[in-house]
C-alpha positions in Angstrom: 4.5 -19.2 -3.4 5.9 -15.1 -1.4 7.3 -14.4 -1.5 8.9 -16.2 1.3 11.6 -13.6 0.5 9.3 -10.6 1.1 8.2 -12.0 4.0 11.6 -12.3 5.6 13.2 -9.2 3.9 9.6 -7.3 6.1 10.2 -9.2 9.5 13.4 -8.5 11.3 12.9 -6.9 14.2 14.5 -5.6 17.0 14.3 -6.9 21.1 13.3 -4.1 23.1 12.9 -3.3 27.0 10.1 -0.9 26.3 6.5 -1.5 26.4 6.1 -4.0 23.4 3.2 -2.6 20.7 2.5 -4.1 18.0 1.8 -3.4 14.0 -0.5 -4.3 11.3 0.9 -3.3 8.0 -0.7 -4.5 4.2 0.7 -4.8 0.9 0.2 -4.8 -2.6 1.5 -5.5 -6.0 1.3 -6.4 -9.4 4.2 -8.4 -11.7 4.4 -9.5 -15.5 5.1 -13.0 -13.9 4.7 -14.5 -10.5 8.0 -16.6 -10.6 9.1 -19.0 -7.5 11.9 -20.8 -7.1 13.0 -20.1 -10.6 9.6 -21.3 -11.4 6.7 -19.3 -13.1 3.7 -19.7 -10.9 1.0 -18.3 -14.0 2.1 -19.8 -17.2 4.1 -16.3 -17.5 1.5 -14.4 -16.9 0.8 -11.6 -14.9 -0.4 -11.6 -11.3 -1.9 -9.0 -8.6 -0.3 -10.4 -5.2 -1.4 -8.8 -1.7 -1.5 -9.1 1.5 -1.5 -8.5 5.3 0.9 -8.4 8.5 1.0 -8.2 11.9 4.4 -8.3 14.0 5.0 -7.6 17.5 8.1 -5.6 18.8 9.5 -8.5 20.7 9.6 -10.3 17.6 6.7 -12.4 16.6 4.5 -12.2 13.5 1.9 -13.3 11.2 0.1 -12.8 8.2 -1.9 -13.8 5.4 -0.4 -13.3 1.5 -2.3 -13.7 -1.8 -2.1 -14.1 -5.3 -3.7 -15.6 -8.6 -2.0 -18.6 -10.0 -1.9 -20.7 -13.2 -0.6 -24.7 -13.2 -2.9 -26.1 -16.0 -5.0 -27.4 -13.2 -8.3 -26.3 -10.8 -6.1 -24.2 -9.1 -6.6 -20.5 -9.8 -5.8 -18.8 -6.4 -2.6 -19.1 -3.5 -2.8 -18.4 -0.3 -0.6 -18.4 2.6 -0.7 -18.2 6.0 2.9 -17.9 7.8 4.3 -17.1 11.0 7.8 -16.8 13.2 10.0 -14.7 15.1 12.5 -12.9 14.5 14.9 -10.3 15.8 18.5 -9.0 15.2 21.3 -9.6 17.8 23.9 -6.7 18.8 26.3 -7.8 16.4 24.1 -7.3 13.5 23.2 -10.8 13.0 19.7 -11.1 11.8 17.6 -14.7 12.4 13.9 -15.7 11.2 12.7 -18.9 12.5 9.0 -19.9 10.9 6.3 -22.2 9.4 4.4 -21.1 5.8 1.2 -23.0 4.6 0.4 -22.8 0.8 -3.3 -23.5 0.3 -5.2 -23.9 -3.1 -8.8 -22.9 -2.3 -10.5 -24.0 -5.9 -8.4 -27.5 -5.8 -8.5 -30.7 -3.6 -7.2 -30.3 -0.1 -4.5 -32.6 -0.8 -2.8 -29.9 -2.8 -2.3 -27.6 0.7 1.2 -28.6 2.1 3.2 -26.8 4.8 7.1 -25.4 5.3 9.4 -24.5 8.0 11.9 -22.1 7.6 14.9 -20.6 9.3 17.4 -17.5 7.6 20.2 -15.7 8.7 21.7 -12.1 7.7 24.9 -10.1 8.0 25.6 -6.8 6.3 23.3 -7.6 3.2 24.2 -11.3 3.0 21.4 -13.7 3.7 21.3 -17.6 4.1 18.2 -19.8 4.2 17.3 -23.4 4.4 13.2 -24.7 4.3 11.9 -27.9 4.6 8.8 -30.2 4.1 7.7 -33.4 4.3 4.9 -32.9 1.5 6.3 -30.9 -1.1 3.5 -29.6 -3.3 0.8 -32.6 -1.4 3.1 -34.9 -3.1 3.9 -36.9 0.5 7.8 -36.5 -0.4 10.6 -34.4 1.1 11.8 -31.3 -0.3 14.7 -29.4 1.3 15.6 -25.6 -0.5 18.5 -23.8 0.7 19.1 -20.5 -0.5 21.8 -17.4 -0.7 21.7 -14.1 -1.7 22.9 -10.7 -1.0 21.7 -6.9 -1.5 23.9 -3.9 -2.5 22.6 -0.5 -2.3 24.2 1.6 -5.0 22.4 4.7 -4.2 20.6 6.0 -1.1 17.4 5.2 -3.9 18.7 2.1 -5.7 19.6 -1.4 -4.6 20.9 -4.3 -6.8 20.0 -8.2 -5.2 21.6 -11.5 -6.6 20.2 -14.7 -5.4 20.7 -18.5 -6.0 19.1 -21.1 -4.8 19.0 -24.9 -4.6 15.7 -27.7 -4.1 16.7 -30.4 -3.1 13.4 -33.2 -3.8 12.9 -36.6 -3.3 11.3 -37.0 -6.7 12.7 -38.3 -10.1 14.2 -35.4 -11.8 13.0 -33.0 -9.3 16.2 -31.5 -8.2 17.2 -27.8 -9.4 19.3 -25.1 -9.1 17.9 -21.5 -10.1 18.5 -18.1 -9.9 17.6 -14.4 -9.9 19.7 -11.0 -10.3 17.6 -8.0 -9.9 17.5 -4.0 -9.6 14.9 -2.3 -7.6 14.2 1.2 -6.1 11.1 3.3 -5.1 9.5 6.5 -7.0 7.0 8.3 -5.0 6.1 5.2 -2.3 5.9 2.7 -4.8 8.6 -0.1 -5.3 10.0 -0.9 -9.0 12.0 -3.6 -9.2 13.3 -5.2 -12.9 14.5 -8.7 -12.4 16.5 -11.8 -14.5 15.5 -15.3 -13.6 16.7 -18.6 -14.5 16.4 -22.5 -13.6 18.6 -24.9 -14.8 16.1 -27.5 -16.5 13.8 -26.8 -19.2 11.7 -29.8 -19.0 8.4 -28.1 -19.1 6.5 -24.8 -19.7 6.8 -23.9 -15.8 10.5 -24.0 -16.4 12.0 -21.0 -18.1 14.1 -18.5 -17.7 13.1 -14.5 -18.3 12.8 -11.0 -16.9 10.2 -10.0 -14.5 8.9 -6.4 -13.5 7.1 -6.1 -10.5 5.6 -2.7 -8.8 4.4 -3.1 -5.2 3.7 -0.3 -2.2 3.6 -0.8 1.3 0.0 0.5 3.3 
């Protein structure tokens, strides 16, 4: 599921007195292992993600984000549909306020469940919290805060640490995971080798690993 981080990390944007135009940007790319929440999403697979977005210069966006999926179940295919606002204050304080649906086209409609979302940013830290009455269609509460912070080490190179807790109202549910990564960009196209972990290993979505992922911007 996006992502939510790409989505956010895309979306900040400035307030602006001048005539407000807008922007329709797509996106594409392709990882050893689509991994969420500490959690692999294709039984440690590989997936080809993609999507499209459309944001407004007084801060509003939308868009629709894609990719293949494994669970042991009828589910082959995500897709999400989001959308917010956000914009950065004068004091560099960055906010993103928005709603994310996860849909399953090839499984029952009971397995489509919805999330709001609100983050903050300062100077490459970041804070988030997202909530949901119906975690995964399971009609329970599930509550994910989130920290994390980005380091550029050259004008070419950035280094991101992340951690994350999910808080869920379901037996043995609750977890704390993860993720320390490296990324940069060689002719337009984004690299970006990353370490993952979860703090149960209770079942074959649950493992910990190293991820590369190579993406570009349209």
């Amino acid at each position: 599921m996006k992502k939510l981080s790409l989505v956010l990390g895309s979306c900040v944007l400035a307030l602006s007195a001048a005539q407000a135009t807008a922007d329709v940007t797509a996106n594409v790319a392709m990882t050893t292992d689509y991994v969420w929440r500490g959690m692999t999403q294709t039984d440690n697979d590989p997936a080809l993600q993609g999507g499209f977005d459309y944001s407004h210069e007084a801060g509003f966006y939308t868009g629709i984000w894609a990719s293949n999926v494994d669970f042991g179940t009828s589910a082959d295919l995500e897709v999400d549909l989001y959308g917010g606002y956000a914009t950065e204050f004068s004091n560099g304080v960055g906010l993103d306020v928005g709603a994310i649906r996860y849909m399953y086209p090839d499984a029952a409609d009971t397995s489509n469940w919805n999330e709001i979302y609100a983050n903050a940013s300062f100077i490459g830290l970041s804070a988030g919290i997202a909530f949901s009455d119906d975690v995964y269609g399971s009609d329970e509460d599930g509550t994910y805060y989130s920290l994390g912070y980005d380091y550029a080490l050259t004008m070419d190179l950035g280094l991101s640490a992340s951690v994350g807790y999910y808080d869920i109202d379901m037996a043995q549910s609750d977890s704390v995971d993860w993720k320390l990564g490296l990324s940069g960009e060689f002719e337009g196209v984004g690299l970006e080798l990353a370490y993952f972990d979860i703090n149960h290993d209770d079942s074959t979505l649950d493992d910990d690993g190293v991820i590369f992922t190579l993406s570009k911007s349209l």
